[in-house]
C-alpha positions in Angstrom: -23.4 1.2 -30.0 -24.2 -1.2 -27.0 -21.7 -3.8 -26.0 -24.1 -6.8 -27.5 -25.1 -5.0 -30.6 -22.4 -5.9 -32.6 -22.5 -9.7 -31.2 -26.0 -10.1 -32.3 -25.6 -9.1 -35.7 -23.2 -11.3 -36.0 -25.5 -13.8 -35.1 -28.2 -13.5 -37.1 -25.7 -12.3 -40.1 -24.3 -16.0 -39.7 -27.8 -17.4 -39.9 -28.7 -15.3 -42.7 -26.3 -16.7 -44.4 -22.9 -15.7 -46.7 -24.2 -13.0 -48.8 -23.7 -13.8 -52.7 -25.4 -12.9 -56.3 -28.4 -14.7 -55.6 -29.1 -13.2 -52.5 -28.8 -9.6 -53.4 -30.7 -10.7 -56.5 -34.2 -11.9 -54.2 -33.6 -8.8 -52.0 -33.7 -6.7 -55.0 -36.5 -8.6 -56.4 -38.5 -8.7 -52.8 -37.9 -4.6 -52.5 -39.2 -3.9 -55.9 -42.3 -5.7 -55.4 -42.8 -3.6 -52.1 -41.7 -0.3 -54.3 -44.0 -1.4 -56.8 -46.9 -2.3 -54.8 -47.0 1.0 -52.9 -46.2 2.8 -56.0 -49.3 0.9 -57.7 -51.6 2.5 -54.9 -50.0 5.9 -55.0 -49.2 7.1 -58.8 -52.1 8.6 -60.4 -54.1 6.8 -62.8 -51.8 8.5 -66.3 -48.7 6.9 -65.5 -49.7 4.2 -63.0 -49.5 1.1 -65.5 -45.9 2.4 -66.5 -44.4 2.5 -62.9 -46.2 -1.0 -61.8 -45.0 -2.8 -65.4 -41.7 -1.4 -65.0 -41.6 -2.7 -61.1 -43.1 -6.2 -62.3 -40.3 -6.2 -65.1 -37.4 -5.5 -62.6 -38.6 -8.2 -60.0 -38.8 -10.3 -62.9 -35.0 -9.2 -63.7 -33.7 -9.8 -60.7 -35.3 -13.0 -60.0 -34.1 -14.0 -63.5 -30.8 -12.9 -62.6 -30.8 -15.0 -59.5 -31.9 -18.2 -60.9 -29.4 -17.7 -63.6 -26.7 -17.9 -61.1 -28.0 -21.1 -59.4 -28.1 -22.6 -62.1 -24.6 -21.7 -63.2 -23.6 -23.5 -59.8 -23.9 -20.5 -56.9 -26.3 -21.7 -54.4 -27.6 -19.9 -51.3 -28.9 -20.8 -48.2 -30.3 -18.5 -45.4 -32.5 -18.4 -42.6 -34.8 -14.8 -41.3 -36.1 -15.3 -37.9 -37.8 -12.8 -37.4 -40.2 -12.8 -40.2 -42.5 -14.8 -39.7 -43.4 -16.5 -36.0 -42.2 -19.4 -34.4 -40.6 -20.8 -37.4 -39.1 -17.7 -39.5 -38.5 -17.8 -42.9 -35.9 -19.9 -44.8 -34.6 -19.7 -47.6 -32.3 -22.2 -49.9 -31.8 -21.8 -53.6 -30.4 -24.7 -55.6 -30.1 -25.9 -59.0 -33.7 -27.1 -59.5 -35.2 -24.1 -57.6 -32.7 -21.8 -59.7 -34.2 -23.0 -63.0 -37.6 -22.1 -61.7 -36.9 -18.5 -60.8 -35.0 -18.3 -64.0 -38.4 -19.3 -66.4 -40.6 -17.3 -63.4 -38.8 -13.9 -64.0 -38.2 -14.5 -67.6 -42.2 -14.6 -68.3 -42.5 -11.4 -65.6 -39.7 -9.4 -67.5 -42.4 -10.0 -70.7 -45.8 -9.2 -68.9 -44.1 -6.5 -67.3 -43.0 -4.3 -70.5 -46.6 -5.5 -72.1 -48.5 -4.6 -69.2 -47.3 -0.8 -70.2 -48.7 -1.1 -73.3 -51.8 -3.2 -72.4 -53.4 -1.6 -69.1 -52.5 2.4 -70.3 -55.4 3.4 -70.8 -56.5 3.7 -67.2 -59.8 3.1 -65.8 -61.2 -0.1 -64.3 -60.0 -4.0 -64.3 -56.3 -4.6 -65.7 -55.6 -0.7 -65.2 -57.3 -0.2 -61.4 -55.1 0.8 -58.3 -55.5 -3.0 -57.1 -54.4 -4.8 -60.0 -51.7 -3.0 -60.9 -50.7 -2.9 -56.9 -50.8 -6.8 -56.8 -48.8 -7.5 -60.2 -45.4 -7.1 -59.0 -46.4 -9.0 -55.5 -48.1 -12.2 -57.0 -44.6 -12.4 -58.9 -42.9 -11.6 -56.0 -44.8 -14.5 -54.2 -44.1 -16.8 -57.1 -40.7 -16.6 -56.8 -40.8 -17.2 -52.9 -42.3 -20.4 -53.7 -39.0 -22.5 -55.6 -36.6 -20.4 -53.3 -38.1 -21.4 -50.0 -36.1 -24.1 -48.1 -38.6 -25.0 -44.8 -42.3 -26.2 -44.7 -43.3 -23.3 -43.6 -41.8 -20.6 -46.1 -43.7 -23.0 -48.9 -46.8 -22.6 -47.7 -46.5 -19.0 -46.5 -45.1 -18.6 -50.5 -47.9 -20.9 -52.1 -51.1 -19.2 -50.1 -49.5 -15.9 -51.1 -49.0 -16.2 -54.7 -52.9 -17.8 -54.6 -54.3 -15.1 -53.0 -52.9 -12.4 -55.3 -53.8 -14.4 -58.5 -57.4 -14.6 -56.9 -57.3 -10.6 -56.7 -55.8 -10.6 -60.6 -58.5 -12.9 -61.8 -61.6 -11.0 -60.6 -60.0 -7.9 -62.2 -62.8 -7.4 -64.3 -65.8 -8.9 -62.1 -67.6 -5.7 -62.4 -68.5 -5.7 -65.7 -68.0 -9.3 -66.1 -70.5 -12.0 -64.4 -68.2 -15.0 -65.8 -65.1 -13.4 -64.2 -67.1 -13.7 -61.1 -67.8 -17.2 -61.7 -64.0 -17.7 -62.4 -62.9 -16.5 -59.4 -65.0 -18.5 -57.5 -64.2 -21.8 -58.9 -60.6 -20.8 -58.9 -60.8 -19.9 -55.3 -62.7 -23.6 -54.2 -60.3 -25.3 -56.1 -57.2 -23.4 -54.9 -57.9 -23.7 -51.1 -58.7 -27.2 -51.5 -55.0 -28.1 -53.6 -53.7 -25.7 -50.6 -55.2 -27.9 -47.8 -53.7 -31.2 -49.4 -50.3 -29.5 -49.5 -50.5 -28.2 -46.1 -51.7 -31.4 -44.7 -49.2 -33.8 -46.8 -45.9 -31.2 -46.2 -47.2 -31.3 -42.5 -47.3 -34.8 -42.1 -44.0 -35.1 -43.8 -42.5 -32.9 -41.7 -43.7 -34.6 -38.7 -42.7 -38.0 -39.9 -39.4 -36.3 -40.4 -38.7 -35.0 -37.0 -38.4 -30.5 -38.8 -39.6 -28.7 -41.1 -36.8 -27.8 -42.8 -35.8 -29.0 -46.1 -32.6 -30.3 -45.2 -33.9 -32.4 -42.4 -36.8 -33.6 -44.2 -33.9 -35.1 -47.2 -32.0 -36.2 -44.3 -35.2 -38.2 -43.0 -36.4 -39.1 -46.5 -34.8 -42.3 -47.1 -36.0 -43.8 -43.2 -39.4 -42.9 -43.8 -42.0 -46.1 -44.0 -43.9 -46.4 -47.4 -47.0 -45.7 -45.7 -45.9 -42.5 -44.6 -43.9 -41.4 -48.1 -47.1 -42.8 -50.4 -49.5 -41.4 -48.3 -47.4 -37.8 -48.3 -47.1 -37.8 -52.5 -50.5 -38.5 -52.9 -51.5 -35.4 -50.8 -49.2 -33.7 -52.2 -49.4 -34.6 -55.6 -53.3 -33.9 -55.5 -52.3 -30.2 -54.3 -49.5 -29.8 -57.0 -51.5 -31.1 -60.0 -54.5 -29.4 -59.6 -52.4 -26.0 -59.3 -50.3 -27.3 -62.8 -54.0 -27.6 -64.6 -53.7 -31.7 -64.8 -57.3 -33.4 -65.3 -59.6 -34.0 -63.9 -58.4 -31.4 -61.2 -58.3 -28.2 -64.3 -62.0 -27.3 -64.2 -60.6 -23.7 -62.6 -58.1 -23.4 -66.0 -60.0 -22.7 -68.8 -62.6 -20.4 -66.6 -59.6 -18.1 -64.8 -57.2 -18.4 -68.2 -60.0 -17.2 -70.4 -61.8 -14.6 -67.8 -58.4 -13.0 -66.2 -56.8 -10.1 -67.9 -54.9 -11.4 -71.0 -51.1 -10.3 -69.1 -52.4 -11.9 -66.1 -53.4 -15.0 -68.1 -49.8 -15.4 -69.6 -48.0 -15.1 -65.9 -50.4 -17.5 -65.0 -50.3 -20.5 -67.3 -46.6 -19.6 -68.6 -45.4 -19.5 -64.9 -47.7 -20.5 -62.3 -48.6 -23.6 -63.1 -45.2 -24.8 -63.5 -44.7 -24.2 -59.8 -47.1 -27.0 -59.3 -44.5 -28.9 -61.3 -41.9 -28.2 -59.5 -43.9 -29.2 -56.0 -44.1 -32.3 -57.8 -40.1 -32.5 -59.0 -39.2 -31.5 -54.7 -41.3 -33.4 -53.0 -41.3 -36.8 -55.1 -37.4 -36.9 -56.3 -36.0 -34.9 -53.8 -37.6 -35.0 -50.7 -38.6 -38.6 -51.0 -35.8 -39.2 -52.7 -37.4 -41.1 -55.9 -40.1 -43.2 -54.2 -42.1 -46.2 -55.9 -43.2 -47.6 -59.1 -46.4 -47.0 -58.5 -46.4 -43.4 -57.9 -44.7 -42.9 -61.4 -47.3 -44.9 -62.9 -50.4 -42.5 -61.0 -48.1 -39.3 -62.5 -48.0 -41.1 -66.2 -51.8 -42.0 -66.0 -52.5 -38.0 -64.6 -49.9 -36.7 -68.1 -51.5 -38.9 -70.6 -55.3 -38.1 -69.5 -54.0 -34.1 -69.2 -52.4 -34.9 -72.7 -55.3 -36.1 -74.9 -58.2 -34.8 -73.3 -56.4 -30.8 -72.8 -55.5 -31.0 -77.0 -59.3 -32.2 -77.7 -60.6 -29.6 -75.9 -58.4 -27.2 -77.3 -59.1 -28.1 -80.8 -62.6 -28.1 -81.2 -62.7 -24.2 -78.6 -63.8 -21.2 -80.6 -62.5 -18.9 -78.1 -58.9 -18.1 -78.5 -58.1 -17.7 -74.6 -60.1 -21.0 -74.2 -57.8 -23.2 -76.5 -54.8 -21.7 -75.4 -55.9 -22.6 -71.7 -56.6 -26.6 -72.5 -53.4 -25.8 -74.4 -51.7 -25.2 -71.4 -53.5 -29.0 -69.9 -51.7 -30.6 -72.8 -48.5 -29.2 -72.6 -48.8 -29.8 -68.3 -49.7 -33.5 -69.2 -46.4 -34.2 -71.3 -44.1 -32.3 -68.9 -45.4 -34.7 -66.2 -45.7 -37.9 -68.6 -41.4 -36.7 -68.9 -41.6 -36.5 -65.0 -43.0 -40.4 -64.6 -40.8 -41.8 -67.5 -37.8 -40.2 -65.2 -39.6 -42.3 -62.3 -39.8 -45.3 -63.7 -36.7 -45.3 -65.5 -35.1 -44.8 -62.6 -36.5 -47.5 -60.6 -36.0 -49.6 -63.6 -31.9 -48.9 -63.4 -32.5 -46.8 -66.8 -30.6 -43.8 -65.8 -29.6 -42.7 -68.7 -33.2 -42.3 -70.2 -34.3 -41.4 -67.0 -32.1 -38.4 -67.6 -33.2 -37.5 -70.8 -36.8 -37.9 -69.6 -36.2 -35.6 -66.6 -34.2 -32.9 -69.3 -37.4 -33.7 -71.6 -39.9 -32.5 -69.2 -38.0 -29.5 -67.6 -36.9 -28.1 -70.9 -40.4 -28.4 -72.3 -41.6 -26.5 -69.3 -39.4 -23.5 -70.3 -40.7 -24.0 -73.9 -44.2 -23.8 -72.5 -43.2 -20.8 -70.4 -41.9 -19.0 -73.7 -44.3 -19.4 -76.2 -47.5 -19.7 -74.0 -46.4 -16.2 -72.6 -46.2 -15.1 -76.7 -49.9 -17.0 -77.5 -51.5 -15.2 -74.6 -50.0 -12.0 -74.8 -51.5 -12.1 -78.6 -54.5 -13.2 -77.6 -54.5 -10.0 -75.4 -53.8 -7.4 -78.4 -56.6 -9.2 -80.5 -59.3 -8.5 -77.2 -57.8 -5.1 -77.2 -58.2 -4.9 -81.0 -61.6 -6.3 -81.7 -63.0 -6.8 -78.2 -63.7 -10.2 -79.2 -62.2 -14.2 -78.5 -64.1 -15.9 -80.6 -62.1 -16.7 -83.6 -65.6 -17.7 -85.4 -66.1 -13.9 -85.3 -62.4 -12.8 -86.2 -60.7 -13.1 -89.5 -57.9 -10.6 -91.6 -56.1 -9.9 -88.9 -53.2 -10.5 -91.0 -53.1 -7.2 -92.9 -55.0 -5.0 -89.9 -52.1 -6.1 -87.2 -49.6 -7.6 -89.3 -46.8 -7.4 -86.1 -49.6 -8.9 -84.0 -50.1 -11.8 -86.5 -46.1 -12.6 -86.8 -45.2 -12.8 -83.6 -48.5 -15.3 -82.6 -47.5 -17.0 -85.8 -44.2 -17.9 -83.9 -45.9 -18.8 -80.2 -48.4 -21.1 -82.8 -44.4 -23.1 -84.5 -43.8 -23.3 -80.8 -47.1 -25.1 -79.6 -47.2 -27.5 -82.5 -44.0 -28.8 -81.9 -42.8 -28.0 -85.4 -39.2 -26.9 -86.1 -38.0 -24.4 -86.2 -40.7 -24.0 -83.1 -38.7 -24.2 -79.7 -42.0 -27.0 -78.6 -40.0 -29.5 -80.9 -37.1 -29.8 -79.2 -38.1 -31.0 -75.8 -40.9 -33.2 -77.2 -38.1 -34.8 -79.7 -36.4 -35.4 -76.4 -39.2 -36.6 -75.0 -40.0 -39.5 -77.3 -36.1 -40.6 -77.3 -36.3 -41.1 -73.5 -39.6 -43.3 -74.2 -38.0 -45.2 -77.5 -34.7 -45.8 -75.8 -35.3 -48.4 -73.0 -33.5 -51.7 -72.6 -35.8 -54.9 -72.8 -34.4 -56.7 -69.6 -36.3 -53.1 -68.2 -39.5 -55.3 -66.7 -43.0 -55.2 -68.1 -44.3 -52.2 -67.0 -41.7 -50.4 -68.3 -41.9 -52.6 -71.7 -46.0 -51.8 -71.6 -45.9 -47.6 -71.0 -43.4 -46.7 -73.3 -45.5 -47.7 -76.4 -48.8 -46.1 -74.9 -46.6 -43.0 -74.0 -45.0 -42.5 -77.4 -48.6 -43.5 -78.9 -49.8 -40.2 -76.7 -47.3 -37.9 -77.7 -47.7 -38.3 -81.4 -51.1 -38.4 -80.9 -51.4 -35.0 -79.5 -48.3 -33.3 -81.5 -50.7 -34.3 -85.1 -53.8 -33.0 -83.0 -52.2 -30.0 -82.0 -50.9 -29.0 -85.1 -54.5 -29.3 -86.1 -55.7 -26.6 -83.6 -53.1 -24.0 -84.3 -53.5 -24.3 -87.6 -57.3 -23.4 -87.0 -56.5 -20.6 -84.6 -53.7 -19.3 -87.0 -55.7 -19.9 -89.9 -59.5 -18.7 -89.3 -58.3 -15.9 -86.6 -55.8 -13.7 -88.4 -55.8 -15.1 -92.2 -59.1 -15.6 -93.4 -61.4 -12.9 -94.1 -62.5 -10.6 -91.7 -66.1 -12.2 -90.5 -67.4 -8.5 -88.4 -66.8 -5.8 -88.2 -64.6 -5.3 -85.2 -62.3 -7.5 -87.3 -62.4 -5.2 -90.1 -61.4 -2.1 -88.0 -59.0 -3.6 -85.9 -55.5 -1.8 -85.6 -52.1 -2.5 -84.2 -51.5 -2.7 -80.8 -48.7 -0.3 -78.8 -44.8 -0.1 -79.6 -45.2 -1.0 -75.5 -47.6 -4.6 -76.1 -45.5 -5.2 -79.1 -42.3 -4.8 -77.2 -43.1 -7.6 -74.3 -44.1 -10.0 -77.4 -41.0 -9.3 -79.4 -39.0 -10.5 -76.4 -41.0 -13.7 -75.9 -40.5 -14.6 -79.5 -36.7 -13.9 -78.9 -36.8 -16.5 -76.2 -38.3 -18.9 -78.0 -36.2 -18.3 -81.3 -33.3 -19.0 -78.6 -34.9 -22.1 -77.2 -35.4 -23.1 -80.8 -32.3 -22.9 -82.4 -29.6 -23.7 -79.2 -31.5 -25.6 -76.7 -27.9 -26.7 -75.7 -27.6 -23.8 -73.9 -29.2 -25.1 -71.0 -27.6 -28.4 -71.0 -24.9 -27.5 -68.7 -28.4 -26.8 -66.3 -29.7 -29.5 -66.3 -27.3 -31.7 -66.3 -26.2 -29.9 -62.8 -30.3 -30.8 -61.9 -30.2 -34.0 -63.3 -27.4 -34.8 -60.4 -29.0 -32.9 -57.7 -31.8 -35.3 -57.5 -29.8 -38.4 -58.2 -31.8 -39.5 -61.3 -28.7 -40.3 -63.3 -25.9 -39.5 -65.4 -25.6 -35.8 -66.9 -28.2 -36.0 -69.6 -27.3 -33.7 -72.1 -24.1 -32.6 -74.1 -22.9 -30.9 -77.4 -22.1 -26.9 -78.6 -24.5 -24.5 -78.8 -25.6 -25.8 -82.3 -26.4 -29.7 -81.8 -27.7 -31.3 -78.7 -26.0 -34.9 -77.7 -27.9 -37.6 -75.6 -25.8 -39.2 -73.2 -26.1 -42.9 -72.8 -28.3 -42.9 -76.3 -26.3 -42.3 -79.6 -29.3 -39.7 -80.7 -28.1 -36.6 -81.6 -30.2 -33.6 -83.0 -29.0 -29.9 -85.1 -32.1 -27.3 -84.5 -30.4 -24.9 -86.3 -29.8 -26.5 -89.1 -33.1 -28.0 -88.8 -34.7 -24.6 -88.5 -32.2 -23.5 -91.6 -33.4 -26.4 -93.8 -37.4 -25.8 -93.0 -37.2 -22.1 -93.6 -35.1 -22.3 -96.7 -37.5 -24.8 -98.2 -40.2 -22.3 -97.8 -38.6 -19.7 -98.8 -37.4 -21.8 -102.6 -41.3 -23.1 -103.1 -42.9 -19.3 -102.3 -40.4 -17.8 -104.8 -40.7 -20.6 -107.2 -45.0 -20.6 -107.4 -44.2 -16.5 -107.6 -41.7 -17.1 -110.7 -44.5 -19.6 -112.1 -47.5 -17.3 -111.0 -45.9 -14.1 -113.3 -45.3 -16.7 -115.8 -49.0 -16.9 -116.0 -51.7 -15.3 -117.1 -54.4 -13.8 -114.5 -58.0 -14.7 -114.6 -61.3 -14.7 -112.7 -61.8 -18.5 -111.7 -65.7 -19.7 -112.7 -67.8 -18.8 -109.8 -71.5 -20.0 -111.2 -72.5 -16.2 -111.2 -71.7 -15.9 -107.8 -69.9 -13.6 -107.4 -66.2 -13.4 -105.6 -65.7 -15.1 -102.6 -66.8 -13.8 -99.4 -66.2 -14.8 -95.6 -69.7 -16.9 -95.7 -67.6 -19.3 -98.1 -64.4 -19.8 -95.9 -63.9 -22.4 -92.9 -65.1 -20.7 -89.3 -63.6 -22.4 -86.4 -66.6 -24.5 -85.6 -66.5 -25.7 -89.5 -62.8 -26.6 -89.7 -63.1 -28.7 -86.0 -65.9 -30.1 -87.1 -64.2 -33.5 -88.2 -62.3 -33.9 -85.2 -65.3 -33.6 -83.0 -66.9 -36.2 -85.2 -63.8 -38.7 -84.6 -63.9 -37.9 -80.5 -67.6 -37.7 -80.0 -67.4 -40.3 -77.4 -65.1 -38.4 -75.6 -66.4 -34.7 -76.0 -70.5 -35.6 -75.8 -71.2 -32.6 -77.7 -74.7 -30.8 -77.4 -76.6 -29.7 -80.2 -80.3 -28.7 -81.1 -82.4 -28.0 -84.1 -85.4 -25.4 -82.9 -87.8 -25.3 -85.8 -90.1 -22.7 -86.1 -93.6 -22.6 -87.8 -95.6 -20.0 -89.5 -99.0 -20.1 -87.4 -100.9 -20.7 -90.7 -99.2 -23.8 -91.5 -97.5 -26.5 -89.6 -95.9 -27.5 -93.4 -94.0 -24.2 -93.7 -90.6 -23.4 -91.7 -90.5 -19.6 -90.4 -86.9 -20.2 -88.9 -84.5 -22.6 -88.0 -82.6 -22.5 -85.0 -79.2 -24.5 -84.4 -77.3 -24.5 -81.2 -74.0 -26.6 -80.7 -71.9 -26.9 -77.1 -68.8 -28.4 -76.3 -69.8 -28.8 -72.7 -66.4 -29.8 -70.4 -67.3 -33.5 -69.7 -65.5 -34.0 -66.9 -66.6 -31.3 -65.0 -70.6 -32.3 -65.8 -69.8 -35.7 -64.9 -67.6 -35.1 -61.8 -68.1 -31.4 -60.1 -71.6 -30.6 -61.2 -72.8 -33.2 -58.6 -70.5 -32.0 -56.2 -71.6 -28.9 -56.3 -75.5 -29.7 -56.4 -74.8 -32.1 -53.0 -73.0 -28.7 -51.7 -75.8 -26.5 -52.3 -78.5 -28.6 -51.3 -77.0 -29.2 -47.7 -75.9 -25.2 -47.4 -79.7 -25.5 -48.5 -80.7 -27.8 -46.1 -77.8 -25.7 -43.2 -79.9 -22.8 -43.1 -82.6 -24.3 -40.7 -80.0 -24.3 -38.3 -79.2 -20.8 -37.9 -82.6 -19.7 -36.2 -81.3 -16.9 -34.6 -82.5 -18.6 -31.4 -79.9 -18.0 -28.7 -80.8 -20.8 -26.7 -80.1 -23.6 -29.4 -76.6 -21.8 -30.4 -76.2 -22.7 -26.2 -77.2 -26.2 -27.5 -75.3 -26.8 -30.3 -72.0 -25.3 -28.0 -73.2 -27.9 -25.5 -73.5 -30.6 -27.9 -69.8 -29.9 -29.3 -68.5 -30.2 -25.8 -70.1 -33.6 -25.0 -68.8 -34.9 -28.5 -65.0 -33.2 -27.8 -65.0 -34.6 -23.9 -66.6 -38.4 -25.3 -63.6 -38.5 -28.1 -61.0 -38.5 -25.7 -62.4 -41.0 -23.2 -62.5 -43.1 -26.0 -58.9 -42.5 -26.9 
């Protein structure tokens, strides 16, 4: 060995870092992405989906594993020269970044066992060499993202993981002209969240004198309020249009409901909470809290998320569609819980401004469990039928009984109904907004009621539109035949679910576990006191005398169903069985029960202002007489306001100047030597003038 050898490796050793759980954890889950990539390429087409799920499951472990540890108090720091130029990478894993690696893995460990199950059958989209090859990197990429610790790592981890969901999206573009149409309005919006990011974090870091994060924190608290606003408005533009927020979701519902159904679940269970935790760095860490008015921006982006992601969502006849503005709802509370941590905050509230901050990052693991369960159902009915719309679907209850239980438990979750593990964090929620102090100021005094209004509004609402998708997708009648013939999916598909429902039965039941988390969160970002307390069993508010038992919540729900279905059995044999008068009709058929459409049908009447529905009657005459009908035609849409209102012109003023653009490009050599010449002048007059 050379004389220096030894002396070098020291040295970059001692920038690396001291080697602990959580960094043998991301090398293990960085490896197996690599492993599983290569392997996703090279394994033939038989057992391809088995190696790439199992590598996506293991980088999910391990990523799991290491988040678990930061969050139990081991953090790691480390900085890689030599991988990427100039800057290299670094690394730093901490409390808040550990809870995000832990829900990141957790959802990968699921999508990786289902993905066995789900893309086995070889072939094209889900099962082709590329998609299976880029599973185990986008997650791999995800989990870069909370573990990076300069500017530069972020963005190398945020362009990666959107590339690789671009390639999962378009999957199926082949046989699918909306897939196509997906992945070009996710990739628009995307780049454009990417460029805000890139310009905000480069700003900041210039304003900062490095990149790192520890220099920025350093710098946070001397930077001028142009500089710090002007940085979380960028950045915040970025952020919430990756988290789904409106009126920056129009990609959502399009690359949720077109993306295979695996890729859908790793996508709203777990990217989009990286956007939410841009927004938790940048705005209480980095910045170090910042002003009223940005909390107020963030409420104004949750409540609009909120109501208009549930309306959309319960009036959608396709299943992947509802569960995508699902995931706009669920994204609005998590950052109404973000702002109400904001203001309280800057109000001197710190105890409900823990609670609020506990609210919104425990709902976001809720989210990640059960929205991983609801799409990964929503996968083995496409599978089943080949079919999302639920107006179409129907007796799925006794053809995929497994199917229907476990999606029964995602639906508890996303209602917010105990024993579903949704009603925890949104209890949580609404005892951080009820419990505020009056001498809090007027703003404070003015959002809390129009923040609790929006929560209950959306948790009846919501209850609404799982009852619809439960109700008129799996228990009515069968309304086609695909439903009729549908079977149960694979012990593999079924597997992934199981665990998801195991996660949420464990969110549901001790959410308490993950007090001692955030609580350690809570004080990283100096919001407050610890947050949470209590056993395993009840969950304790500190500063608020509130106090909460899920299990025995859950306990008391189920064992009240379980008396009233035995006792109306006990009556029912007590009883004596007869056809109910039907007018001669017969006995009742599909036509007779509730579609969809039918049973959202109220609602939309109620929101009409809102939602602008379409509709037309075509009426169709006989050509002997204009007085007799031969047909009659009716057509309903749900168009998505915002985006007719908002991007349609945008994208009509686009195409009519790449329209217009084309006039330019000739082909005439000497007016390219113009247009070169013209650049010049403009470049050498600009700095005269400066």
């Amino acid at each position: 060995m050379p004389a220096g050898a030894g002396g070098d490796r020291g040295r970059v050793a001692r920038r690396v870092g001291p080697l602990n759980e959580v960094a043998a954890a991301l090398a293990v889950a960085f490896a197996l992405a690599g492993v599983g990539a290569a392997a996703g390429w090279a394994v033939p087409a038989r057992g391809r989906s088995t190696v790439a799920g199992a590598a996506t499951a293991g980088v999910g472990a391990a990523g799991a594993a290491a988040g678990l540890a930061a969050v139990s108090g081991t953090g790691w720091q480390g900085h890689l020269p030599d991988l990427l130029p100039l800057a290299g990478v670094t690394l730093s894993v901490d409390a808040l970044a550990g809870w995000f690696l832990l829900l990141v893995g957790g959802v990968a460990v699921v999508v990786g066992v289902y993905t066995v199950g789900y893309a086995g059958r070889g072939g094209h989209g889900p099962a082709s060499r590329t998609a299976l090859a880029v599973l185990p990197v986008f997650v791999a990429a995800m989990l870069l993202v909370p573990a990076a610790g300069s500017v530069s790592t972020f963005l190398l981890g945020w362009e990666l993981m959107a590339v690789t969901s671009l390639l999962l999206v378009l999957a199926e573009h082949r046989h699918s002209p909306a897939a196509r149409t997906a992945g070009l309005w996710y990739a628009a919006m995307t780049q454009a969240g990417f460029v805000a990011v890139l310009v905000g974090l480069a700003w900041l870091a210039a304003a900062a004198g490095g990149e790192s994060f520890a220099a920025i924190r350093a710098a946070g608290p001397e930077l001028s309020p142009v500089v710090s606003g002007g940085v979380f408005l960028l950045c915040l533009a970025g952020f919430a249009s990756k988290a789904g927020a409106v009126p920056l979701h129009p990609w959502l519902p399009r690359a949720h409901a077109e993306a295979p159904s695996h890729v859908s679940a790793l996508m709203s269970a777990a990217m989009v909470k990286l956007g939410v935790y841009g927004i938790v760095r940048v705005g209480f860490d980095l910045l170090g809290g910042g002003q009223r008015w940005w909390w107020l921006l963030l409420g104004a982006f949750g409540v609009v998320s909120a109501l208009y992601g549930i309306l959309q969502a319960a009036v959608a006849t396709d299943l992947k569609r509802l569960l995508a503005f699902s995931t706009s709802e669920n994204v609005g509370l998590i950052l109404l819980g973000l702002a109400a941590a904001g203001l309280w905050t800057d109000a001197g509230e710190h105890a409900a401004a823990g609670v609020a901050l506990a609210a919104a990052l425990l709902h976001a693991a809720n989210h990640a469990g059960f929205k991983t369960l609801l799409f990964c159902g929503a996968g083995s009915v496409l599978r089943a039928t080949g079919t999302r719309d639920l107006d179409e679907l129907g007796g799925l209850s006794r053809r995929m009984p497994a199917t229907t239980l476990l999606f029964t438990v995602g639906a508890l979750g996303a209602a917010a109904l105990p024993p579903g593990n949704g009603f925890v964090s949104e209890w949580l929620l609404l005892q951080a907004l009820l419990h505020r102090a009056p001498e809090a100021g007027m703003v404070v005094t003015v959002a809390a009621p129009v923040a609790v209004a929006v929560v209950a509004l959306t948790a009846g609402v919501g209850v609404a539109t799982y009852v619809k998708a439960l109700g008129t997708g799996f228990l009515a009648r069968p309304r086609s035949s695909a439903a009729e013939q549908a079977v149960e999916s694979p012990r593999g598909m079924l597997a992934g679910m199981g665990l998801a429902a195991l996660a949420c039965a464990g969110l549901a039941v001790a959410p308490a576990v993950a007090a001692p988390a955030l609580d350690r969160i809570a004080g990283g970002l100096r919001t407050g006191i610890a947050p949470l307390g209590g056993s395993g069993v009840d969950v304790r508010l500190s500063g608020i005398a509130s106090t909460i038992s899920p299990l025995w919540i859950g306990v008391g729900v189920v064992g009240l169903a379980v008396g009233f279905a035995g006792a109306a059995r006990a009556v029912g044999r007590a009883r004596r069985r007869a056809a109910a008068w039907d007018c001669g009709d017969g006995p009742l058929t599909a036509r007779m029960e509730y579609t969809a459409t039918s049973f959202a049908e109220p609602l939309q009447r109620v929101f009409d202002n809102v939602l602008a529905p379409e509709q037309d009657v075509d009426v169709t005459h006989p050509s002997e007489s204009a007085y007799l009908v031969r047909s009659v035609q009716y057509r309903r849409r749900l168009p998505d306001r915002i985006e007719a209102r908002l991007y349609q012109p945008m994208v009509t003023a686009v195409d009519r100047v790449g329209r217009a653009a084309r006039g330019l490009a000739t082909g005439s050599v000497h007016r390219y030597l113009a247009y070169m010449l013209a650049a010049l002048i403009a470049v050498l007059v600009a700095g005269v003038i400066r």
